[in-house]
C-alpha positions as CSV (number, residue, x, y, z in Angstrom):
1,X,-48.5,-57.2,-10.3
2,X,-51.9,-55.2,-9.9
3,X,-52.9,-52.4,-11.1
4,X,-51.8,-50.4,-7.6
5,X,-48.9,-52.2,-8.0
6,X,-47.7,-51.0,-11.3
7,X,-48.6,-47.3,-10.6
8,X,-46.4,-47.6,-7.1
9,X,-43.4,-49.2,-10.0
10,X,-43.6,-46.1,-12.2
11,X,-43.8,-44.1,-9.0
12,X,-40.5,-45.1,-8.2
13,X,-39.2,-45.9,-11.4
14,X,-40.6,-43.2,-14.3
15,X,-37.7,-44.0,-16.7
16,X,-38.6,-46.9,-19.4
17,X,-36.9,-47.8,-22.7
18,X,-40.6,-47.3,-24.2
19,X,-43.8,-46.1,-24.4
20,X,-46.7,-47.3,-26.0
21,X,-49.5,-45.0,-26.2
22,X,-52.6,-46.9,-27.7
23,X,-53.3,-50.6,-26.6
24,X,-55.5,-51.5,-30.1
25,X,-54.1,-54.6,-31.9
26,X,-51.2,-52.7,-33.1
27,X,-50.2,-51.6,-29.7
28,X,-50.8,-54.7,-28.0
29,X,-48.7,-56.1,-30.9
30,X,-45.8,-54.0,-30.3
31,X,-46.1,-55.2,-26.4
32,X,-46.1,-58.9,-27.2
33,X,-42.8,-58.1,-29.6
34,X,-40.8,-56.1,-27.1
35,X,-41.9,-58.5,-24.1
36,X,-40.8,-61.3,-26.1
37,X,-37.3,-59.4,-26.3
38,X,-37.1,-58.8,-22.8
39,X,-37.1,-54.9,-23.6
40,X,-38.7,-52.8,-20.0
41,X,-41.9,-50.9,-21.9
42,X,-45.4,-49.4,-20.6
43,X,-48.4,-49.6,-22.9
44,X,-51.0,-47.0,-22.0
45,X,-54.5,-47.1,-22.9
46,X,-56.9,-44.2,-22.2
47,X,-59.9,-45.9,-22.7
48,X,-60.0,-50.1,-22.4
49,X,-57.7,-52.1,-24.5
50,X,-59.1,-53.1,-27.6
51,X,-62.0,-50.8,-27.3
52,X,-61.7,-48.0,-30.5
53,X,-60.9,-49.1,-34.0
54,X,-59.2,-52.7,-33.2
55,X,-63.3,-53.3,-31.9
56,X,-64.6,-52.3,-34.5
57,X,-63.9,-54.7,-37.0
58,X,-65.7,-57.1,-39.6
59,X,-63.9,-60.1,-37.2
60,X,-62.8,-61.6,-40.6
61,X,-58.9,-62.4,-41.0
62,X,-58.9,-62.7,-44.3
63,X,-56.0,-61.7,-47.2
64,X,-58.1,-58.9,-48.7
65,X,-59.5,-60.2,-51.9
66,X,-60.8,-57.2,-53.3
67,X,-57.1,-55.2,-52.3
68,X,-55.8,-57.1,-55.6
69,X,-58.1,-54.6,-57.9
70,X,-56.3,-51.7,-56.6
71,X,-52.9,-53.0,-57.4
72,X,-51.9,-53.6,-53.5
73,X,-50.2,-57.7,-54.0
74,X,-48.1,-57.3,-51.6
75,X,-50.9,-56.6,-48.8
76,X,-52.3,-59.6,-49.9
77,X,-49.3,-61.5,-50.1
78,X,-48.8,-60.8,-46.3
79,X,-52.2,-61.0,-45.0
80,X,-52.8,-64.1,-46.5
81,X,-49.2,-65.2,-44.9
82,X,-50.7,-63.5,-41.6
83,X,-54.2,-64.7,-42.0
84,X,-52.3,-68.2,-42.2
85,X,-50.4,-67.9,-39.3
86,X,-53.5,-67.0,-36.9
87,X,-55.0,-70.1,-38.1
88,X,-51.8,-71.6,-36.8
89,X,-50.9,-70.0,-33.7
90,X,-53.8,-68.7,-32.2
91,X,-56.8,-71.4,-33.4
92,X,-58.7,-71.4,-30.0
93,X,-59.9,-67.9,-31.4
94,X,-59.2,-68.0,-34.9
95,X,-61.3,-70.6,-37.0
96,X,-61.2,-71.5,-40.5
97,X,-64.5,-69.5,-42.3
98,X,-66.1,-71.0,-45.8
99,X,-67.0,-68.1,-47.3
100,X,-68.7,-67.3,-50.7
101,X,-69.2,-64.6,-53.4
102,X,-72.4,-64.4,-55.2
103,X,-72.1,-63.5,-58.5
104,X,-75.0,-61.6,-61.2
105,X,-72.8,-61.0,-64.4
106,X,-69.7,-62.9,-66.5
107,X,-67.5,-60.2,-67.5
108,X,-68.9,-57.3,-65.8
109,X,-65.4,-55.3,-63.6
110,X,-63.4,-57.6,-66.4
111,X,-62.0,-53.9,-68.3
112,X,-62.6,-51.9,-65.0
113,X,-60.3,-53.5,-62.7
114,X,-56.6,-53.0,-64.5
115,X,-58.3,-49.1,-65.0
116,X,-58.2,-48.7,-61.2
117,X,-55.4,-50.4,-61.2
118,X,-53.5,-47.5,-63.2
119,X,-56.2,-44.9,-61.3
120,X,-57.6,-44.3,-64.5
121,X,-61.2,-45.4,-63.1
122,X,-62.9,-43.2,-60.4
123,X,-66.6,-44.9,-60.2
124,X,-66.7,-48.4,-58.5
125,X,-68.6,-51.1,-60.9
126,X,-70.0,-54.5,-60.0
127,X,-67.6,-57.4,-60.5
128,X,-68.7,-60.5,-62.9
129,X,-67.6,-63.7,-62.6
130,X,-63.9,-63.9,-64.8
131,X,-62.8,-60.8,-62.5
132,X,-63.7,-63.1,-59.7
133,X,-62.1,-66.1,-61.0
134,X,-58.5,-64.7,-61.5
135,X,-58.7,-63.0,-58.2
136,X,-59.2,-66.2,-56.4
137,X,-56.4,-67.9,-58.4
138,X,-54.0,-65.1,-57.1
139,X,-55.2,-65.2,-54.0
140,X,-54.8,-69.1,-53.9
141,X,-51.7,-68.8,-55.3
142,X,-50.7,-66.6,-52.5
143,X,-51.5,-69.2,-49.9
144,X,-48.3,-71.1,-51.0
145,X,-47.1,-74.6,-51.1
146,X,-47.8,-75.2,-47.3
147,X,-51.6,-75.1,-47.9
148,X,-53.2,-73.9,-44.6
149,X,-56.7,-73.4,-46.3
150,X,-58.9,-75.7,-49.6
151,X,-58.3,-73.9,-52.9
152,X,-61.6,-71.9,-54.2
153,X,-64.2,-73.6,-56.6
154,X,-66.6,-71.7,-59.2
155,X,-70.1,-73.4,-58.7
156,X,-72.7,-73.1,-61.7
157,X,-76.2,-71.4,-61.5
158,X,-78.1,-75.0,-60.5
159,X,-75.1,-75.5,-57.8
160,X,-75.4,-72.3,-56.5
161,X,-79.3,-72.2,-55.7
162,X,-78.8,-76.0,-54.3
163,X,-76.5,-74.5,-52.1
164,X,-78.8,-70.9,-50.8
165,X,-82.0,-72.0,-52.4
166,X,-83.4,-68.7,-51.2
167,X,-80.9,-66.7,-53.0
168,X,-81.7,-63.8,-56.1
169,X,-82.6,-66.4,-58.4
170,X,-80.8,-64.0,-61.1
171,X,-77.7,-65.5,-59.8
172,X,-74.9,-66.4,-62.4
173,X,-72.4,-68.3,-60.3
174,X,-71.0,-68.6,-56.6
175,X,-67.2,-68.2,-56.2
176,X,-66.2,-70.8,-52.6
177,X,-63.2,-69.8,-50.9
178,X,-61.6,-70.0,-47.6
179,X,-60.7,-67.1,-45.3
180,X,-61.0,-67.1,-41.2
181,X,-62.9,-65.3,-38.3
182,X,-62.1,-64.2,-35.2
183,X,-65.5,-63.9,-33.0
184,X,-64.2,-61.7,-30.0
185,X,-61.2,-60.4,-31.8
186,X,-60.9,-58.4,-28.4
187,X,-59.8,-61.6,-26.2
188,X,-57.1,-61.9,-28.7
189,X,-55.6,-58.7,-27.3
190,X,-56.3,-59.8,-23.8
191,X,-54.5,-62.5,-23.8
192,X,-51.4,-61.0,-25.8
193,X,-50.8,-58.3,-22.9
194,X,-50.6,-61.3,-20.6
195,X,-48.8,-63.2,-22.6
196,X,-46.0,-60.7,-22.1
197,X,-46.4,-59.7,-18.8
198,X,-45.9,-63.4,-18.0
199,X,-42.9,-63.9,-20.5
200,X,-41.1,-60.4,-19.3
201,X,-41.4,-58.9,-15.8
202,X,-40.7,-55.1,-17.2
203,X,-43.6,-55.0,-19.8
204,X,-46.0,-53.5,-18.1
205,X,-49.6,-52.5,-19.7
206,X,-52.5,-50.6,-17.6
207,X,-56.0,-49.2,-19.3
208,X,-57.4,-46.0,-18.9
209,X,-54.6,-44.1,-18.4
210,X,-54.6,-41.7,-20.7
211,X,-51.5,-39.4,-22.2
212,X,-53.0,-36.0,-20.6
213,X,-49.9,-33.2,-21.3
214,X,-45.8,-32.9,-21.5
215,X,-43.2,-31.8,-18.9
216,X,-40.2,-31.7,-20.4
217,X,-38.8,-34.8,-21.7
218,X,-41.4,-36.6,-19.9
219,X,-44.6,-37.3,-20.9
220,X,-47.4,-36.5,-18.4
221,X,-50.2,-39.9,-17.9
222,X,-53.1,-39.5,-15.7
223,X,-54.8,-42.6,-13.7
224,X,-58.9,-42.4,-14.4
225,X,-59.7,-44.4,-11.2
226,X,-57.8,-42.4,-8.7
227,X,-57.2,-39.2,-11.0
228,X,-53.4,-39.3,-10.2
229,X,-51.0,-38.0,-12.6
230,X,-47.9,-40.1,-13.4
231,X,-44.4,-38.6,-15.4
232,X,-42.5,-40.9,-17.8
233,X,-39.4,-40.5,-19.3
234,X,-39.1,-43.1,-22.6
235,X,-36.2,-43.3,-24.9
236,X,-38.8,-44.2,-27.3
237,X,-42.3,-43.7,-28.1
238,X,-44.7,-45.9,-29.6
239,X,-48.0,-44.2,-30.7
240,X,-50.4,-46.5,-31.7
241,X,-53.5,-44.7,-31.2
242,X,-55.1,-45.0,-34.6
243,X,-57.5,-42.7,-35.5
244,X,-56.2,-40.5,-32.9
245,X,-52.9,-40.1,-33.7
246,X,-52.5,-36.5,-34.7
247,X,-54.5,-35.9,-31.9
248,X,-52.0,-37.9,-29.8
249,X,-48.7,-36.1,-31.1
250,X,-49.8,-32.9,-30.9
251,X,-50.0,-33.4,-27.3
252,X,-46.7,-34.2,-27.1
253,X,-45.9,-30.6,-29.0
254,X,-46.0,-32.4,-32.9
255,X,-48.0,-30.7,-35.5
256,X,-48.5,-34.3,-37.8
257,X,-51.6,-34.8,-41.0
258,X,-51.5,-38.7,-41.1
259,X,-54.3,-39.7,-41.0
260,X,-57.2,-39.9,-43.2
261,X,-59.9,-42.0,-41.0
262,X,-63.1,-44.0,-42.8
263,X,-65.6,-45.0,-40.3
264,X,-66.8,-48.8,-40.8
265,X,-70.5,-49.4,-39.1
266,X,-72.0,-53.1,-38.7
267,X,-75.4,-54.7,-37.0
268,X,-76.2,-57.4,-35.6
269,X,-79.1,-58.9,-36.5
270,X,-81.3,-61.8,-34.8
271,X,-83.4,-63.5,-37.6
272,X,-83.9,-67.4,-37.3
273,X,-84.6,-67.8,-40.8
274,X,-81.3,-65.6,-41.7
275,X,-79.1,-67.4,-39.5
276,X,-79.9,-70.7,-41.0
277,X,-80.2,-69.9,-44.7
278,X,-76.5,-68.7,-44.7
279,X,-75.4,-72.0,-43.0
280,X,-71.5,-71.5,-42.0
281,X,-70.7,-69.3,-44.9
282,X,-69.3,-65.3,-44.6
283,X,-71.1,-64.2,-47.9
284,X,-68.9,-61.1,-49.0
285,X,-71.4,-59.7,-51.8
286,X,-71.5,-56.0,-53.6
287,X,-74.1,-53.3,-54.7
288,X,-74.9,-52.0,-58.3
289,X,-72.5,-49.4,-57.0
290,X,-69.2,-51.8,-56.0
291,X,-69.7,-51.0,-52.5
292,X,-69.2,-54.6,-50.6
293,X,-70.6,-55.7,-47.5
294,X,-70.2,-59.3,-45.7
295,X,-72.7,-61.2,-43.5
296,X,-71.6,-64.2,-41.3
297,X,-72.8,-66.0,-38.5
298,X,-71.8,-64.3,-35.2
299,X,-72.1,-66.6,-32.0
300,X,-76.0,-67.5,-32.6
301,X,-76.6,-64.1,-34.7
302,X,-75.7,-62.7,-38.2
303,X,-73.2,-59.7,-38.5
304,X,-73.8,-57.9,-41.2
305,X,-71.0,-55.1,-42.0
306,X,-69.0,-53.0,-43.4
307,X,-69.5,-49.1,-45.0
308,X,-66.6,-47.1,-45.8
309,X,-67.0,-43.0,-45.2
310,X,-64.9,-40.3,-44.3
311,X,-65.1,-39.5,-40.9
312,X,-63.0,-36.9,-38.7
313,X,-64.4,-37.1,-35.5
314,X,-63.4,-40.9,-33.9
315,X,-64.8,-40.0,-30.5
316,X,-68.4,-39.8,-31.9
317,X,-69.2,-42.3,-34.6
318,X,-72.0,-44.8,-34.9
319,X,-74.2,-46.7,-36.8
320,X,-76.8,-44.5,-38.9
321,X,-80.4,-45.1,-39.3
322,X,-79.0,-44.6,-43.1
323,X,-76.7,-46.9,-42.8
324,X,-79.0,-49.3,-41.0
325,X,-81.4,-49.1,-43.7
326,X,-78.7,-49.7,-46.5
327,X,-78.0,-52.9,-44.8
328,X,-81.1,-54.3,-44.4
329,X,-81.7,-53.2,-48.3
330,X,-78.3,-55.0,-49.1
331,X,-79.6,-58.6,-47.1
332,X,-82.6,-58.1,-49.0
333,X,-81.0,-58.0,-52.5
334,X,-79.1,-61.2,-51.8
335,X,-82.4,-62.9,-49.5
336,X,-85.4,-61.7,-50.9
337,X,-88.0,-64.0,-49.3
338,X,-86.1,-62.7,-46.2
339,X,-88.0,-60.2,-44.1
340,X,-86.1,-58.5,-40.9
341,X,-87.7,-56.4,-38.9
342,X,-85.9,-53.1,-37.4
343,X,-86.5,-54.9,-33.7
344,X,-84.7,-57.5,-35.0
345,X,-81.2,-55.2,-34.9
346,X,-79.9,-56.2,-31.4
347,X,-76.9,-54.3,-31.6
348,X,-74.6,-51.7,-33.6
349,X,-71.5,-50.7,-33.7
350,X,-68.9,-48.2,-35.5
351,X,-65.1,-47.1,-35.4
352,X,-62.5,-45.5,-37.5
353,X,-60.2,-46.6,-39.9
354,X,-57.0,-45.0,-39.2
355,X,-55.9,-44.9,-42.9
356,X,-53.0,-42.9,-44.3
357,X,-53.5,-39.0,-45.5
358,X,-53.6,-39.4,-49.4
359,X,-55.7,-38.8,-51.8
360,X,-57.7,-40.4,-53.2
361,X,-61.6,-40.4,-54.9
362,X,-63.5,-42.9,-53.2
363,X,-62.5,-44.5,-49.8
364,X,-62.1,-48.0,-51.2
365,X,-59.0,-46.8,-53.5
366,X,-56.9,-45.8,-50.1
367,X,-54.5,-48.2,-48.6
368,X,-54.7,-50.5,-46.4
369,X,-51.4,-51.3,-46.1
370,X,-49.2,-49.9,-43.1
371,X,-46.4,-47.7,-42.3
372,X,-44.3,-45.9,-39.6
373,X,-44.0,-42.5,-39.8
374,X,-40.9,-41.1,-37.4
375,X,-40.1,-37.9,-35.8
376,X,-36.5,-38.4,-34.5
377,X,-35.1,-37.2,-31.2
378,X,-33.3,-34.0,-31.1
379,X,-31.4,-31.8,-28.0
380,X,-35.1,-30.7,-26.9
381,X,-37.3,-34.2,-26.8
382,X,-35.0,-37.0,-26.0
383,X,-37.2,-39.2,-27.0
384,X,-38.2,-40.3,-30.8
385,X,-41.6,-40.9,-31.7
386,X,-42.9,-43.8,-34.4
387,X,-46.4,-43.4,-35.4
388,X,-48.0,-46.6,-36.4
389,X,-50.0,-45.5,-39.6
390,X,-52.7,-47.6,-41.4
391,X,-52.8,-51.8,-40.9
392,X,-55.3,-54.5,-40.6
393,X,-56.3,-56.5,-38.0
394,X,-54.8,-59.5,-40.1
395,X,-51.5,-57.9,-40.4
396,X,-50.6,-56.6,-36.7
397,X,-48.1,-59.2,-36.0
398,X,-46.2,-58.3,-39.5
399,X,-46.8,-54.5,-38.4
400,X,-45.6,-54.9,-34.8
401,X,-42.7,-56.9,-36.0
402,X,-41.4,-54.2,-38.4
403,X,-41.9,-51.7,-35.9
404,X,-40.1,-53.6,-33.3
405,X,-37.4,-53.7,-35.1
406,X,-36.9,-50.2,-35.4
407,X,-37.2,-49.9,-32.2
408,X,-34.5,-52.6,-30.9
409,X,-32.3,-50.6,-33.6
410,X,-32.8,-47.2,-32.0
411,X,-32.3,-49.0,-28.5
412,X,-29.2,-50.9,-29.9
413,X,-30.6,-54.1,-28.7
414,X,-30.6,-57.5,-30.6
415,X,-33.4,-59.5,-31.6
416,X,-33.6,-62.7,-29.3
417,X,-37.2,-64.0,-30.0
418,X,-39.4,-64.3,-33.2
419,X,-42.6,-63.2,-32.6
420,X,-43.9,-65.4,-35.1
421,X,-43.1,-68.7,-33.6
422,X,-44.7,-68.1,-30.1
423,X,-48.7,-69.3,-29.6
424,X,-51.2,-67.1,-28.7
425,X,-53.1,-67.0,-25.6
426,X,-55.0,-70.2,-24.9
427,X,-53.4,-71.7,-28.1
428,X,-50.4,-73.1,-26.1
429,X,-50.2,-76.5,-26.5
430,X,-53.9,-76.5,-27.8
431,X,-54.8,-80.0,-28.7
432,X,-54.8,-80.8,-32.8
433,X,-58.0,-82.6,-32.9
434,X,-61.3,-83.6,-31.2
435,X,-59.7,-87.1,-29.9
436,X,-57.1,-84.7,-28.5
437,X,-59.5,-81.9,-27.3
438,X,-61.6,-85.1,-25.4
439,X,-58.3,-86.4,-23.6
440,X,-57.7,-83.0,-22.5
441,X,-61.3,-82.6,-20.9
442,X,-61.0,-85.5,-19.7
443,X,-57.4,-84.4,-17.6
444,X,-58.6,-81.6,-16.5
445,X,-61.8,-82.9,-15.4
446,X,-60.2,-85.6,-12.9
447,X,-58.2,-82.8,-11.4
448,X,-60.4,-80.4,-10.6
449,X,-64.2,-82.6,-10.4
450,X,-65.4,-79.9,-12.5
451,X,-69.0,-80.8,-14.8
452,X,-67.1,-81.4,-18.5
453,X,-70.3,-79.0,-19.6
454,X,-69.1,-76.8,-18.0
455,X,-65.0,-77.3,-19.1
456,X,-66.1,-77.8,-22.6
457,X,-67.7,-74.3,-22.7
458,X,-65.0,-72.9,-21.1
459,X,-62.8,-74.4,-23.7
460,X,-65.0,-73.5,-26.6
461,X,-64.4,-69.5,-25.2
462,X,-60.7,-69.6,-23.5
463,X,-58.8,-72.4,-25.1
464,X,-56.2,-74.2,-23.0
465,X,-56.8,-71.2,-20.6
466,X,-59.5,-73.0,-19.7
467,X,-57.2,-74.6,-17.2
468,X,-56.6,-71.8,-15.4
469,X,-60.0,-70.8,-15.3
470,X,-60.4,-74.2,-13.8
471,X,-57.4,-73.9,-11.5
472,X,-59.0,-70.8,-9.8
473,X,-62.3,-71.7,-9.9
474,X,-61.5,-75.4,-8.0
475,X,-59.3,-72.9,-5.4
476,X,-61.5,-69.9,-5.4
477,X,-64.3,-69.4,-7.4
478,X,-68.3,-69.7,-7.2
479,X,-69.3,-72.7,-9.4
480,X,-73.2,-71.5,-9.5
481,X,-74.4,-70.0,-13.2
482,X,-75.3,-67.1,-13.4
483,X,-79.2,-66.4,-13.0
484,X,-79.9,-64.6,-15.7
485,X,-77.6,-66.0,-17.9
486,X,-77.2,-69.5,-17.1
487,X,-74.3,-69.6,-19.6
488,X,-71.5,-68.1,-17.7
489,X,-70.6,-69.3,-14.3
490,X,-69.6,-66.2,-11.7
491,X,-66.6,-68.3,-11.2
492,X,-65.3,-67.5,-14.5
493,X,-66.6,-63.6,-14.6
494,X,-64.6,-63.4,-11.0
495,X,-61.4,-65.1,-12.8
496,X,-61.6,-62.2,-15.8
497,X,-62.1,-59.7,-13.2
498,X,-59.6,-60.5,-11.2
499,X,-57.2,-61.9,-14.0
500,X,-58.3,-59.7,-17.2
501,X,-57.4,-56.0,-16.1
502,X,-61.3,-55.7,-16.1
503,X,-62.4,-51.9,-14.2
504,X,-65.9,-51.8,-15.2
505,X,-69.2,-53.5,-16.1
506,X,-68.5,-52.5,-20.1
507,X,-65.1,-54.2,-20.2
508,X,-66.7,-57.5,-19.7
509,X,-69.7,-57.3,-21.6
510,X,-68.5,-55.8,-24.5
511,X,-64.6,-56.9,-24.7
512,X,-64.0,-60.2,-22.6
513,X,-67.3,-61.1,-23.6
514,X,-70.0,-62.1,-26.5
515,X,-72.6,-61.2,-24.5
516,X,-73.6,-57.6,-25.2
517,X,-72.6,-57.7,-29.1
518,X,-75.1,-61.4,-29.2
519,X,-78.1,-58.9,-27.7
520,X,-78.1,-61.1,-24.6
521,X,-77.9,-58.2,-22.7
522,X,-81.0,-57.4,-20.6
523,X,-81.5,-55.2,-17.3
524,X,-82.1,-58.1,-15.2
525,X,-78.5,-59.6,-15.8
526,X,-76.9,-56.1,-15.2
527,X,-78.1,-55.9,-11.9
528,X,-76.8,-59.4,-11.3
529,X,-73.6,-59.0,-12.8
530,X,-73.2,-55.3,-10.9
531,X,-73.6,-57.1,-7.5
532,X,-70.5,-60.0,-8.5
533,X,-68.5,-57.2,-9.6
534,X,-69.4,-54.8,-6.9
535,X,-68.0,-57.9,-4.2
536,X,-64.8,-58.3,-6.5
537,X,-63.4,-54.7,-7.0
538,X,-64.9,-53.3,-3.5
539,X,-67.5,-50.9,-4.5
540,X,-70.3,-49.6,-2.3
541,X,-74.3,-48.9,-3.2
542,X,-73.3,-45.7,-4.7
543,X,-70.5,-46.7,-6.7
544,X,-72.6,-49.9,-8.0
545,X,-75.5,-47.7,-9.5
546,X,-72.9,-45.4,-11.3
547,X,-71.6,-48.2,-13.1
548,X,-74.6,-49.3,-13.8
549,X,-75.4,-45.9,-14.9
550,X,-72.2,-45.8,-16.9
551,X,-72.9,-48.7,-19.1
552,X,-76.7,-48.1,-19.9
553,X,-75.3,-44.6,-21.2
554,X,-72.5,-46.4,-23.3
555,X,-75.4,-49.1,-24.4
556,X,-77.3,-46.6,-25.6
557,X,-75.1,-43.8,-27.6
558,X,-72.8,-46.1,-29.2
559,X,-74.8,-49.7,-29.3
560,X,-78.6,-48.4,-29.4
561,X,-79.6,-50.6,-27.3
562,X,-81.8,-49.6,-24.1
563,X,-81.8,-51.6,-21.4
């Protein structure tokens, strides 16, 4: 069903056992839950799915190693259990990430982490090595019998400089461990919306249709491409709108304080001798101050992320020149020989942390655990509404899960499916290893006479939807690369067009895509890519340029990049 398509449904069929208003990870999780249940639900997005917070992110999955300071076990416990499943279930985008911990000092954070444990301790502190040590043997110990990733090691002084010769030399020790990464966390979401369209008929998600007023007991939505306004009547509503949620509820005529939002900012840098002196590693290294940022290789760049301020305004955060310059200061601490340039900053980006409304002294000592916070239906508003309050990326599936639950019990519907046991995406029936991965190349390539460069890439980015990129492309599509970016066919671009629930330029380049966040992005290629798009979804001259216009503007406020 298009997009046309599912506005003429809700036309003629407003009434729907829920609606999700939000379609970040959490969302989109909630979707995949309840379209695995066969439950009839619309997810609404305002802007594009995956485009506020849940784009925002360090793309680690990891189990929070530094929660366990702050006393949260149990967020570790299931974000390691999480962090383990993705690894599982979804490894065409999630990938097992060596990562290390320099260290500068033995016992230093060894008296202050049981202090902010009983939040008797206010001013972060550098960690040494023995807090280090016993938080890795929890955090191994959390990974359980069934072990999904290598158990951490402890390297000595001369191991450590073997392995980043040009690291401080006052390092101490380097702690190894194994998390994962997610590159383009934003395909993830992609493919779970289709995932449950596909499994159930009645879930239904569309993108930039916003929640713009109430009417009663419905709940008024208005269409950005044609400006028409739809009216829904849910039994249940779902907001999942992160840092927006207050906004969100007092819309529909809820005064709510839940959220306390922390904006995270990261760069992208493109430094040759960077990229290779951190070899395959996610470094996750602190400041004098116990502030920690994390660099890892991004596609062939190095992101380099996170800080952790108080922010009220979602809508208009981005990455500082201060924070910018704390970065680079931060690479340079752990690289000194290494010098990057301001040019070489290729792209930035920001969002909000939708964290819980509690108090708390510095940022770092608030929750990152989840919760639902409900407003039950009464005589007036038929409907309940279940805010979905703090979460991870790592932990959406646990988050949706629980809130699914409440829902099917509001809905007094049983539980048919486990979320948990269902592949992600292009993870179904993804092939274990590379003997595998060559046989399956190999298949597809006699059907469809398609360049195995060219299937292998498409692998490498889609998974085993790389089959139905071939499927279309062999029926439809334009085999030809793309001039100025011979590393994308326009047969593939015209399949997540068509396929993808793509509206404009950005949704590609920035959310189905690498390509904008990897600094490929260049003037020359917009045009290009404006006139395949323009073909696709029917636009004229006019219409062309303003897209064009649209995403130069969007380039250069949020990302700082000018074409």
């Amino acid at each position: 069903m298009n997009r046309m398509e599912t506005l003429q449904y809700f036309r003629e069929n407003p009434k729907v056992s829920v609606l999700i208003i939000g379609g970040g990870v959490n969302g989109i999780g909630v979707f995949r839950d309840l379209g695995l249940q066969g439950v009839d639900v619309l997810l609404a997005e305002r802007n594009d799915f995956s485009s506020g917070t849940s784009a925002a992110s360090s793309r680690m999955v990891h189990g929070g190693l530094r929660y366990l300071e702050v006393g949260d076990f149990e967020l570790v416990r299931e974000s390691v259990q999480e962090r383990n499943w993705l690894l599982e279930y979804a490894p065409h985008a999630v990938r097992l990430q060596p990562s290390a911990i320099p260290i500068y000092s033995r016992f230093s954070g060894l008296l202050n982490a049981p202090l902010k444990f009983l939040n008797l301790l206010h001013k972060p502190s550098e960690r040494g090595a023995i807090i280090a040590k016993i938080g890795l043997a929890l955090y191994d110990l959390y990974t359980g019998k069934k072990r999904t990733v290598p158990k951490h090691k402890m390297l000595n002084r001369s191991e450590s400089l073997k392995l980043f010769p040009n690291i401080n030399p006052d390092i101490i020790n380097i702690a190894t461990y194994y998390d994962a990464q997610m590159s383009l966390a934003e395909r993830i979401c992609v493919e779970m919306i289709i995932d449950a369209e596909e499994i159930n008929p009645k879930a239904l998600a569309l993108n930039y249709l916003p929640i713009v007023d109430r009417q009663g007991n419905g709940i008024i939505l208005q269409d950005e491409v044609t400006k028409e306004k739809l009216v829904i009547y849910p039994k249940v509503v779902i907001n999942a709108a992160g840092p927006w949620i207050d906004h969100v509820n007092a819309t529909l005529g809820e005064t709510t304080n839940y959220v306390k939002g922390t904006k995270g900012s990261h760069i992208i840098i493109d430094n040759p001798d960077l990229f290779k002196t951190i070899k395959k590693y996610l470094l996750f290294f602190e400041n004098k101050d116990g502030r920690f940022v994390m660099m890892c290789r991004l596609g062939e760049r190095v992101l380099v992320g996170s800080t952790d301020i108080y922010s009220s305004d979602p809508d208009q955060v981005t990455c500082t020149s201060e924070e910018k310059d704390y970065f680079l200061n931060m690479v340079r601490l752990v690289f000194p020989k290494i010098q990057i340039a301001s040019e070489e900053i290729v792209f930035r980006f920001s969002g909000v942390r939708p964290l819980p409304n509690i108090q708390a002294r510095q940022t770092g000592q608030i929750t990152r655990n989840h919760r639902i916070e409900t407003i039950d239906a009464s005589p007036e508003k038929l409907y309940s509404i279940l805010s979905l309050v703090g979460g991870k990326w790592t932990t959406f599936r646990a988050f949706a899960e629980e809130a699914t639950n409440q829902i099917l019990a509001l809905l007094e519907i049983q539980r048919k499916s486990e979320s948990r046991t269902y592949p992600i995406g292009g993870s179904k029936n993804y092939p274990k290893n590379s003997e595998k991965t060559n046989l399956w190349i190999e298949e597809l390539y006699q059907k469809t006479s398609i360049k195995k460069v060219v299937l292998n890439k498409w692998f490498e980015r889609y998974g085993t939807r790389a089959a139905v990129v071939a499927s279309f492309t062999s029926e439809y599509g334009n085999r030809q690369w793309l001039q100025t970016l011979p590393d994308y066919t326009i047969s593939e671009i015209l399949f997540i067009i068509k396929n993808e629930k793509v509206l404009h330029l950005d949704d590609f380049l920035l959310r189905r895509s690498l390509i904008a966040m990897e600094g490929k992005i260049s003037l020359p290629l917009v045009q290009e890519l404006s006139h395949v798009f323009a073909k696709a979804l029917g636009w004229d001259e006019k219409q062309r340029m303003a897209e064009t216009e649209r995403l130069s503007k969007i380039l250069a406020t949020k990302h700082q990049v000018i074409l």
